[in-house]
Backbone as a printed PyTorch tensor [residue, N CA C, xyz], in Angstrom:
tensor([[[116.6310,  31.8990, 100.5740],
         [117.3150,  32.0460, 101.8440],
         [117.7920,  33.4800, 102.0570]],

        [[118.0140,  34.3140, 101.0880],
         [118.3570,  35.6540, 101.2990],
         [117.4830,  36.3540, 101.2620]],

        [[116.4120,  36.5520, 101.1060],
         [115.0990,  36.7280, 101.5480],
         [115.4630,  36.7580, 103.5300]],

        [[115.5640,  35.5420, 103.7530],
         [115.3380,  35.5170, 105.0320],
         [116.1820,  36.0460, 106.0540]],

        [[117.6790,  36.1670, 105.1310],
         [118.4520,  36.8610, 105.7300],
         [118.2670,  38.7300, 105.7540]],

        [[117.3190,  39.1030, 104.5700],
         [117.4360,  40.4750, 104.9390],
         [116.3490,  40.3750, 105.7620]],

        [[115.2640,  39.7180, 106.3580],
         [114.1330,  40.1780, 107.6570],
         [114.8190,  40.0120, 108.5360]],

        [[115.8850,  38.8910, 108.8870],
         [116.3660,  38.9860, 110.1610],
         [117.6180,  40.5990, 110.1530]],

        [[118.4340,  40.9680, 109.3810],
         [118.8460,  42.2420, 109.3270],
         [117.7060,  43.1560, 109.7150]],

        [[116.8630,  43.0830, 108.7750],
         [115.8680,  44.4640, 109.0440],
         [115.4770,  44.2400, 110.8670]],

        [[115.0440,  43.2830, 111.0690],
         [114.8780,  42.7790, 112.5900],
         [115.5720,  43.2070, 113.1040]],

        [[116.7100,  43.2170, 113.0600],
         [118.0280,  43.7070, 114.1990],
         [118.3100,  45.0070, 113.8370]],

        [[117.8340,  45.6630, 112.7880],
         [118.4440,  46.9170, 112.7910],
         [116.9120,  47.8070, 113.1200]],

        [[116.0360,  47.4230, 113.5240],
         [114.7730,  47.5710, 114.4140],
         [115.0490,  47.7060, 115.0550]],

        [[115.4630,  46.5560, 116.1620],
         [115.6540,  46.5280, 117.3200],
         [117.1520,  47.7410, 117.9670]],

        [[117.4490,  47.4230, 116.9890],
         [118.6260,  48.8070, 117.3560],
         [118.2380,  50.1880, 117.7140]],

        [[117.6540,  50.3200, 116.4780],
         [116.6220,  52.0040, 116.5160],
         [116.0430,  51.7380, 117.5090]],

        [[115.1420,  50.8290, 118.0350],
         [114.2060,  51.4230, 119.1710],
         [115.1290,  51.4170, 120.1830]],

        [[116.2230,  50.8830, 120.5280],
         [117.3070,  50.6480, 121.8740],
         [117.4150,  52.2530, 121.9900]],

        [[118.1620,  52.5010, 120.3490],
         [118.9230,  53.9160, 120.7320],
         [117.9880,  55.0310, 120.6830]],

        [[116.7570,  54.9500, 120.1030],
         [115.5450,  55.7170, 119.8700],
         [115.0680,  56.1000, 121.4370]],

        [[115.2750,  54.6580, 122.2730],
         [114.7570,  54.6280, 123.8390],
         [116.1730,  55.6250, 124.8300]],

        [[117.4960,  55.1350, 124.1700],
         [118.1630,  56.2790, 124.7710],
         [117.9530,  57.7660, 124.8480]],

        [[117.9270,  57.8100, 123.6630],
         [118.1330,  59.2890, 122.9960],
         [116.6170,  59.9940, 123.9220]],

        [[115.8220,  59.5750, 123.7770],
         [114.3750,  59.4770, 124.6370],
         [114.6970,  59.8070, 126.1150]],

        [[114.9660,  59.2670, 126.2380],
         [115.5930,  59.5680, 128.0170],
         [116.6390,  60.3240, 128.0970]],

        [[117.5690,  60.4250, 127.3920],
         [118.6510,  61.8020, 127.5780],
         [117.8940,  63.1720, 126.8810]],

        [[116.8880,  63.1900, 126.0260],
         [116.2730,  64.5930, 125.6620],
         [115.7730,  64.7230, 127.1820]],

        [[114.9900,  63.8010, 127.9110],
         [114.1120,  64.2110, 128.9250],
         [114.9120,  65.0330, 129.8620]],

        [[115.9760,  64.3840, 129.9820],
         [116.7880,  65.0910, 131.2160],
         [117.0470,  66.3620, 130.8150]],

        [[117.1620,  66.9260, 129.6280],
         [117.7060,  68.2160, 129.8100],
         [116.6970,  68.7590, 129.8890]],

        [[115.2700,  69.1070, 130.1750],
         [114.1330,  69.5280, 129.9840],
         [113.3710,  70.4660, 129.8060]],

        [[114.1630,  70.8260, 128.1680],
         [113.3150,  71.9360, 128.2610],
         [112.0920,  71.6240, 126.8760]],

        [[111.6970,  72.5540, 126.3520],
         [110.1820,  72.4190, 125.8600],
         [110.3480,  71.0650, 124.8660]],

        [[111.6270,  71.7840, 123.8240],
         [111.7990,  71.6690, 122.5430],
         [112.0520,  69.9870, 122.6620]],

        [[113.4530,  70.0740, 123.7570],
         [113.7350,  68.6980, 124.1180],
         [112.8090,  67.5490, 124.4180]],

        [[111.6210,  68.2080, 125.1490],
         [110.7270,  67.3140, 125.7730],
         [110.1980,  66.8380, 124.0330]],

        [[109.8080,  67.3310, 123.6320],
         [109.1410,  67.4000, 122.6860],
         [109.6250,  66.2430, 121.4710]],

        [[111.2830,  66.5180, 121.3430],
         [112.1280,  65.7740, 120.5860],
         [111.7730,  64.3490, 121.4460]],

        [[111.8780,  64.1310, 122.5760],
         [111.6320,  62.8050, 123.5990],
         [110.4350,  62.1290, 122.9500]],

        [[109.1720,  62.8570, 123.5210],
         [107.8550,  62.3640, 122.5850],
         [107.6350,  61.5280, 121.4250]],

        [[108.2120,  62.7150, 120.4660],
         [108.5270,  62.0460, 118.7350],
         [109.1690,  60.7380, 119.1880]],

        [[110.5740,  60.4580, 119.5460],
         [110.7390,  59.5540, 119.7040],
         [110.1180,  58.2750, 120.0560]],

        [[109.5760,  58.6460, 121.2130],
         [108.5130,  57.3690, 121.9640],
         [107.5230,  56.9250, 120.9950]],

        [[107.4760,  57.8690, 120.3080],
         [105.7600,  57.4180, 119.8210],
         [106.2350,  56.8400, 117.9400]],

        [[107.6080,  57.4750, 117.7540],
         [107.5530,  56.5410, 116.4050],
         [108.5210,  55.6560, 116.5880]],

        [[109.1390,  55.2100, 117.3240],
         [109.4670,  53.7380, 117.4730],
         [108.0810,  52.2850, 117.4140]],

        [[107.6450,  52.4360, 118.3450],
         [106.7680,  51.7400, 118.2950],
         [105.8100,  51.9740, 117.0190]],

        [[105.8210,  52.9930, 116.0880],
         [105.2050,  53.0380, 114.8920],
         [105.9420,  52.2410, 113.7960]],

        [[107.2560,  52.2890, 113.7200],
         [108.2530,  51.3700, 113.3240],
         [108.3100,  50.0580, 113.1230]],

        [[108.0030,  49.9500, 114.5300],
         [108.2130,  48.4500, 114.7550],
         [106.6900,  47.8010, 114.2300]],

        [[105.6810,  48.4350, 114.9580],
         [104.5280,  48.0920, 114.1720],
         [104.4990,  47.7650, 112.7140]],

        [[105.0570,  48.3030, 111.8950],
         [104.5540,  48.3150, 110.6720],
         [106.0540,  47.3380, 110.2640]],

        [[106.8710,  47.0230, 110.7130],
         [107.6120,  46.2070, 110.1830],
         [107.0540,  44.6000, 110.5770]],

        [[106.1460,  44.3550, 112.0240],
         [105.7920,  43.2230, 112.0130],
         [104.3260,  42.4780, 110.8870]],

        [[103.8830,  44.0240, 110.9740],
         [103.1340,  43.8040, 109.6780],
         [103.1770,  43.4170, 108.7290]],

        [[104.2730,  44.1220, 108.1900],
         [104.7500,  43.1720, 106.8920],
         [105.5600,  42.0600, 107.1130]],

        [[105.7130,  41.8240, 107.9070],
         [106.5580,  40.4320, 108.1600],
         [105.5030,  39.4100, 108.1860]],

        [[104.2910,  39.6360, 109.0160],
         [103.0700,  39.1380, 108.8890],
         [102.4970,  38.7810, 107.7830]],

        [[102.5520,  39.6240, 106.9710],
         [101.7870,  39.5110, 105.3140],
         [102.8170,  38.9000, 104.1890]],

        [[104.4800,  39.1220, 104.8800],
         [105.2160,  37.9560, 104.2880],
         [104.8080,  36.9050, 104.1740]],

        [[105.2940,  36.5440, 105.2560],
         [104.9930,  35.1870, 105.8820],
         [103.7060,  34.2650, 105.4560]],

        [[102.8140,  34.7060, 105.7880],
         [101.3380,  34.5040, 105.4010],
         [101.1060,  34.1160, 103.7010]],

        [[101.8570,  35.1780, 103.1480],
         [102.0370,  35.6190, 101.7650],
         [103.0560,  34.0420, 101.2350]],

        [[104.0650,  33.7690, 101.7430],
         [105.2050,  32.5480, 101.5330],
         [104.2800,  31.4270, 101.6200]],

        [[103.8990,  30.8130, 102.9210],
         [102.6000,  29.7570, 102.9300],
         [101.4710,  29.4360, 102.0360]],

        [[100.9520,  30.3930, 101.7470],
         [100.1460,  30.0710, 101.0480],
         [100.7540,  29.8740,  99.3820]],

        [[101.9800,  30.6230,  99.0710],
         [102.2610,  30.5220,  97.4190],
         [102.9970,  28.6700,  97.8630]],

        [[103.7150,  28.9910,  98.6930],
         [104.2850,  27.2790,  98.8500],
         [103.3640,  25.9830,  98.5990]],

        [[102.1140,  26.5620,  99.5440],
         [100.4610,  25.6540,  99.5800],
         [ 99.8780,  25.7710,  98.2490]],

        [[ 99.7830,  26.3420,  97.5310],
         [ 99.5630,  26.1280,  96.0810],
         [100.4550,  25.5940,  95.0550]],

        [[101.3480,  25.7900,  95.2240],
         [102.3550,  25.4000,  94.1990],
         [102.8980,  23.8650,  94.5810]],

        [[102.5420,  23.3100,  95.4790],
         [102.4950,  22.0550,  95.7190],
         [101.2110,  21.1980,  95.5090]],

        [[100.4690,  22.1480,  95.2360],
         [ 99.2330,  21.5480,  94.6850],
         [ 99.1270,  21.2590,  93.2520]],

        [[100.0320,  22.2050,  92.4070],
         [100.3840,  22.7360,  91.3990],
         [ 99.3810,  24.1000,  90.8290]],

        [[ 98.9900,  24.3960,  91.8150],
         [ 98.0640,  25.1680,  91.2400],
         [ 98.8040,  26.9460,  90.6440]],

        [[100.2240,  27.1430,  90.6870],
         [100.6700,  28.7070,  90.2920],
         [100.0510,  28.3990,  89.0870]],

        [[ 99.9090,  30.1450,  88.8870],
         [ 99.7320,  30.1990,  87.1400],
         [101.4770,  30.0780,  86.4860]],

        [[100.9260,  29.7440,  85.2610],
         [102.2760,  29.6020,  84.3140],
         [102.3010,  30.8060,  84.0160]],

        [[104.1660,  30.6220,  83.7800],
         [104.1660,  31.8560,  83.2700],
         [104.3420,  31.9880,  81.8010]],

        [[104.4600,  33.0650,  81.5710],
         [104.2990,  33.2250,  79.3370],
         [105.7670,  32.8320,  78.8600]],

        [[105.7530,  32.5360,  77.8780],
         [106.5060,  31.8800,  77.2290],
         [108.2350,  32.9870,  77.3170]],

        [[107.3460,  34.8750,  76.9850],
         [108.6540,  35.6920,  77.1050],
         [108.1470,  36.3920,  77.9930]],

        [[109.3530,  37.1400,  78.4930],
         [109.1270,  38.2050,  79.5720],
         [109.6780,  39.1170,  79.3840]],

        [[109.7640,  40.4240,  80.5040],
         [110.8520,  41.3700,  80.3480],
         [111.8250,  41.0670,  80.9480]],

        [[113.3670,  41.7330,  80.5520],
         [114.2520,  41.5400,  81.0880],
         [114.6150,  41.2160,  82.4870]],

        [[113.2710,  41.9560,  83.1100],
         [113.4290,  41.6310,  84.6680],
         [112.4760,  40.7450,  84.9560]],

        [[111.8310,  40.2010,  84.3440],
         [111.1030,  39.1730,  84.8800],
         [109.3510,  39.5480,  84.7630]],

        [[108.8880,  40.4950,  84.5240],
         [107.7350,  41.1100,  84.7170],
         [106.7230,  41.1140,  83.0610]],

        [[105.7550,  40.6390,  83.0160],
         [104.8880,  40.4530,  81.9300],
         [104.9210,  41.3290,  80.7350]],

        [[105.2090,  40.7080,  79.1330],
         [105.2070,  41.9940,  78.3000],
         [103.8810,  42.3370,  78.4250]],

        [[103.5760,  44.2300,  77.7710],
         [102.7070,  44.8200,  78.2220],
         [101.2880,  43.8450,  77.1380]],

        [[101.4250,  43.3790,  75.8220],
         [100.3180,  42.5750,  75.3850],
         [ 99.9100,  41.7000,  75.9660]],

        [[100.8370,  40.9320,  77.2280],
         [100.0640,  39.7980,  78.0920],
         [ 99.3960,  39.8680,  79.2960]],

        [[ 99.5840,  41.3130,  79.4230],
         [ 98.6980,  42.1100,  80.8420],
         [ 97.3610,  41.6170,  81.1520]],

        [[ 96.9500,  42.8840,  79.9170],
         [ 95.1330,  42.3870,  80.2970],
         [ 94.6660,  41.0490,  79.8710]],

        [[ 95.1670,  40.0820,  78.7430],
         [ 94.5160,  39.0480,  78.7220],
         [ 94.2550,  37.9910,  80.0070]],

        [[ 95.7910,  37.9120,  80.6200],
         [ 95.9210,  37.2970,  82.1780],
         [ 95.5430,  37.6340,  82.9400]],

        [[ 95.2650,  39.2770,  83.3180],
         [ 94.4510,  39.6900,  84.3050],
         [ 93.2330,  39.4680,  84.0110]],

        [[ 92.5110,  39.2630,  82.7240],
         [ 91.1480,  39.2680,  82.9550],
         [ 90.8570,  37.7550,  82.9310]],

        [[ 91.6230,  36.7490,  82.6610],
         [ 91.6230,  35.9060,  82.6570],
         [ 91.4800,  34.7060,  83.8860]],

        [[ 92.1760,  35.7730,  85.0460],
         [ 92.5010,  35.1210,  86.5260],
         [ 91.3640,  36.2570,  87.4590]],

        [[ 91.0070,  37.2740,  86.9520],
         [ 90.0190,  37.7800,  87.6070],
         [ 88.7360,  37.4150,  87.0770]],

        [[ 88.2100,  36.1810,  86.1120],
         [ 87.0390,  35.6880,  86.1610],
         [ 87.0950,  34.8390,  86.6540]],

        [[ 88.3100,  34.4500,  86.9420],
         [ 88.3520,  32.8630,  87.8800],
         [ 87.7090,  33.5450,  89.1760]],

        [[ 88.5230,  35.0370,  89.5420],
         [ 88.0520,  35.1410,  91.1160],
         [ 86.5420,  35.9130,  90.9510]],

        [[ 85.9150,  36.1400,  89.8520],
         [ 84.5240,  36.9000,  89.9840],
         [ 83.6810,  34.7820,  89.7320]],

        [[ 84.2090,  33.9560,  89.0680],
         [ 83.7280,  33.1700,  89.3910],
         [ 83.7850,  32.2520,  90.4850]],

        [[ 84.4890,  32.4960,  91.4050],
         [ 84.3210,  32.0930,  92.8750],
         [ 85.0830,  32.5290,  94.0900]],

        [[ 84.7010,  34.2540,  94.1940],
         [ 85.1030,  35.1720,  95.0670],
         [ 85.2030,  34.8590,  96.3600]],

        [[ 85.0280,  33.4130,  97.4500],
         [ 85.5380,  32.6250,  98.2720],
         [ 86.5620,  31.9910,  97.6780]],

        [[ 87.3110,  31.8840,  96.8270],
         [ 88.5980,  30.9290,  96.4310],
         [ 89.5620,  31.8440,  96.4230]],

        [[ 90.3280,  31.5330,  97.7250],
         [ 91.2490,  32.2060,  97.7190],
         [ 92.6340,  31.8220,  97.2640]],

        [[ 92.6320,  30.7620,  96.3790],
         [ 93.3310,  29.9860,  95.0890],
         [ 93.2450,  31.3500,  94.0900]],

        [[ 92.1490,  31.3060,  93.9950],
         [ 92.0320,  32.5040,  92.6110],
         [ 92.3440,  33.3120,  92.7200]],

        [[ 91.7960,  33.9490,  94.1770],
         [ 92.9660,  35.1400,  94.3020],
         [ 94.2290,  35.3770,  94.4550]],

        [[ 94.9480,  34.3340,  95.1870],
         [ 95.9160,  34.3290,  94.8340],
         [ 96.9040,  34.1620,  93.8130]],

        [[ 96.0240,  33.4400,  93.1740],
         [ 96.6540,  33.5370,  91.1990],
         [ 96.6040,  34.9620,  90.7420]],

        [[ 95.5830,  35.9520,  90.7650],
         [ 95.3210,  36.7010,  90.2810],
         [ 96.3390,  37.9080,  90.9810]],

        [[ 96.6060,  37.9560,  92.3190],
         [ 97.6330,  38.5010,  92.5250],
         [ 99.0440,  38.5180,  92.2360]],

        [[ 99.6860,  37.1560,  91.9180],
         [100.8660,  36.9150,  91.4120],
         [100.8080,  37.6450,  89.5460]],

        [[ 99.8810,  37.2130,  88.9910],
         [ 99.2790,  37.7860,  87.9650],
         [ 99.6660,  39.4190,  87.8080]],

        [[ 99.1120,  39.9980,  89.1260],
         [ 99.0570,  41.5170,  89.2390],
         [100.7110,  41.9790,  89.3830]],

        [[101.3920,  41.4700,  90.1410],
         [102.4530,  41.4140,  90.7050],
         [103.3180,  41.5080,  89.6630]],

        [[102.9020,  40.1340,  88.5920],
         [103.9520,  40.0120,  87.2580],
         [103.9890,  40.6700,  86.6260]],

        [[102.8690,  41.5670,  86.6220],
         [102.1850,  42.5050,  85.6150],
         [103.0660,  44.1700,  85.8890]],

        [[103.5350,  43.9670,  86.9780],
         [104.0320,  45.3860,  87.8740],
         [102.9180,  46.2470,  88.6470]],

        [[101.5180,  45.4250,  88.7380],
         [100.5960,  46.5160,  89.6270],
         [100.4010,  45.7950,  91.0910]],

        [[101.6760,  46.3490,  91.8360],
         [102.3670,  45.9320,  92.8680],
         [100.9820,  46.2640,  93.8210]],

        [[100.5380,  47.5190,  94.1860],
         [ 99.1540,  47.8000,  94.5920],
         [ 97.8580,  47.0750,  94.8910]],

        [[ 97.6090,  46.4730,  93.5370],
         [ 96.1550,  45.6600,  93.2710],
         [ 97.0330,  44.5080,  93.7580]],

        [[ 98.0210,  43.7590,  93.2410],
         [ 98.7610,  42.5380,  93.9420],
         [ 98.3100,  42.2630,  95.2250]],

        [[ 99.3400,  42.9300,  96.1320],
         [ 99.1240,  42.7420,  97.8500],
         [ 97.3460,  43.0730,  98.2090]],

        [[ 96.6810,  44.1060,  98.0190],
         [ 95.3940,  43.7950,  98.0780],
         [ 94.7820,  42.2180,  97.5460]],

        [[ 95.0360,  41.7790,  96.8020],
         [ 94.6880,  40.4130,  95.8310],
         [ 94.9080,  39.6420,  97.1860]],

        [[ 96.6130,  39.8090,  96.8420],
         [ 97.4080,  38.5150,  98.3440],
         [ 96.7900,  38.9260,  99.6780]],

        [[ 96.4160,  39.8300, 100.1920],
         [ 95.8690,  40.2540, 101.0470],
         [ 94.8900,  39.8100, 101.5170]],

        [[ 93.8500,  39.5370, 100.5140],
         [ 92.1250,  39.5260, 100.6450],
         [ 92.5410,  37.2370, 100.2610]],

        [[ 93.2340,  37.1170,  99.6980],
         [ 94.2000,  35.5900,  99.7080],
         [ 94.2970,  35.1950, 100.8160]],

        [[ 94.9580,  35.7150, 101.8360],
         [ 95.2950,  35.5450, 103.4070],
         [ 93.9540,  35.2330, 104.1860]],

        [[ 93.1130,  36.5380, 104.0510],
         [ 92.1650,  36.5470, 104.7190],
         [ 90.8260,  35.3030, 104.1650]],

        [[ 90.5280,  34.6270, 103.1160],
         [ 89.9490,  34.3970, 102.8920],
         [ 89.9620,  32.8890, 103.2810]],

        [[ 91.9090,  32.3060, 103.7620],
         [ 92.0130,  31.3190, 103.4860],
         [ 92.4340,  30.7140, 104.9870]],

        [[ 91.7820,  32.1480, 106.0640],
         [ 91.8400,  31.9360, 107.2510],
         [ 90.2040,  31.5870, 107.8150]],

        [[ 89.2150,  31.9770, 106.7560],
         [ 88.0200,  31.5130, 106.8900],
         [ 87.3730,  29.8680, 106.1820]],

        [[ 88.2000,  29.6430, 104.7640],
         [ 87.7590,  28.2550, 104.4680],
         [ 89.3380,  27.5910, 104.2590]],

        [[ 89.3500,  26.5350, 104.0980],
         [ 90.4900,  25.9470, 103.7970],
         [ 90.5560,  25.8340, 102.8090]]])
């Protein structure tokens, strides 16, 4: 649930910036000279860059939540290892065995986007936050083409 409470914060403190982003935008214009105009511009054009990329990831949240919920009611998460690190993230000897372990699942059926999504949580646990969301990513997309 606190999860959900910081998107709706981040949401509203979006929507703030572009309000005052849209002021500030219109009071540079009025005084008009180059620099000002110029400061106006920037404005206009990275708000809406902002906001873009925050619905994005809200998108690939979201998307990202459904589908781990849709598996794990299937029972299908991977387990996790017996120890971990303090924060939760894979010791470094259980890396590659699990990664290569959940990436033959997905080289053995690169439409299962089950596998990939194992293999991303995998990546994730592992700390290769990078290859993860690509994993969950290509997860999303795969599982908007088969069920």
């Amino acid at each position: 649930m606190t999860s959900r409470i910081g998107v709706a914060v981040m949401g509203a403190a979006l929507l703030l910036y572009v309000i005052i982003a849209g002021w500030l935008a219109v009071m540079f214009l009025r005084v008009g000279t180059p620099i000002s105009t110029g400061m106006a511009v920037a404005l206009i054009v990275i708000a809406p860059i902002g906001a873009w990329a925050l619905v994005r990831e809200l998108s690939f949240g979201f998307a990202a939540d459904r589908l781990g919920r849709r598996l794990d009611s299937e029972g299908g998460m991977p387990e996790a290892p017996d120890q971990l690190t303090p924060s939760g993230r894979l010791l470094n000897d259980d890396i590659d065995p699990l990664i290569a372990h959940y990436g033959a699942a997905v080289e053995a059926g690169p439409e299962d986007w089950r596998a990939r999504y194992r293999l991303g949580v995998v990546q994730d646990a592992a700390g290769r936050r990078k290859d993860a969301r690509a994993s969950i990513r290509e997860a999303i997309r795969l599982s908007r083409t088969r069920p």
